[in-house]
C-alpha positions, 0 to 999 in steps of 0.5 A: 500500500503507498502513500501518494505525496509522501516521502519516507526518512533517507535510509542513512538518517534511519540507520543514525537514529537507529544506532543513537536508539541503541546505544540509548538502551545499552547505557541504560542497561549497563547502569542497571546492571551496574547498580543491580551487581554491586547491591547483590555483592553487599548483600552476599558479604553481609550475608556472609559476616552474619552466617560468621558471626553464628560461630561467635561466642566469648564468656567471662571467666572473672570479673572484679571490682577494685574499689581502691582504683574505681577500676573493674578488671574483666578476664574474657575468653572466646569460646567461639570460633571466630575472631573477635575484638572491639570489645566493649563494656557496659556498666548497669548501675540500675536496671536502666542506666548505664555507662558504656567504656571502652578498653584501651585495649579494646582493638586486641584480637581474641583468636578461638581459645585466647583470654583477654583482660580488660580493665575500665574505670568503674567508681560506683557499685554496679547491678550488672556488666555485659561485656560485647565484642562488636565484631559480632555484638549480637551473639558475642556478648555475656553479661555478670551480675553483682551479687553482695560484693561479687559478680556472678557469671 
């Protein structure tokens, strides 16, 4: 069927725009796919830290208030088996209050099986301590509590 009186586009303009319509959707496809890898990427290594951090495990073995230097002295050991360090420690002088200190030693590295002693300011009497690595703050943490004169944990 023809269209009397009408011209169509020179084949060379329709191969330009042609190729502009292709490159057009090529760089729209390799920024999504850009984009569409790296967040695929991030979510495997967090996955990855998490499925870790299940492996992750410390406990306190002695925890001691030394009144005379308003210090607490804390010996730790990872009993899981992963790395840990970043430790910090959580001072409960009631059930809602607490202060939070960190080691100047806090940065050592605790391999599977290694103590680590850590000592922090304390000047009141405490209700409890928890003791977190935030390597994986949520499964390598332990807390004692303060029972006449003594932590229990």
């Amino acid at each position: 069927m023809a269209f009397p009186g009408r011209k169509g586009i020179s084949p060379l303009i329709a191969a330009v725009l042609l190729i502009a319509f292709t490159i057009t959707v090529a760089a729209v496809l390799a920024t999504w796919a850009s984009s569409f890898v790296k967040t695929q990427t991030q979510t495997i290594e967090q996955s990855a830290e998490q499925t870790e951090c299940t492996k992750a495990n410390l406990r306190v073995e002695e925890a001691e208030w030394d009144q005379a230097n308003s210090q607490l002295n804390v010996l730790v050991l990872n009993i899981g088996d992963v790395e840990l360090s970043k430790f910090k420690i959580y001072i409960f002088t009631s059930a809602t209050q607490f202060t939070e200190e960190t080691p100047s030693n806090s940065d050592d590295v605790l391999a599977k099986g290694d103590y680590g002693s850590f000592s922090v300011p304390m000047s009141s009497e405490p209700v409890k301590i928890q003791v977190i690595s935030d390597t994986c703050p949520v499964e390598a943490k332990y807390t004692c509590t303060y029972v006449s004169g003594r932590f229990i944990c």
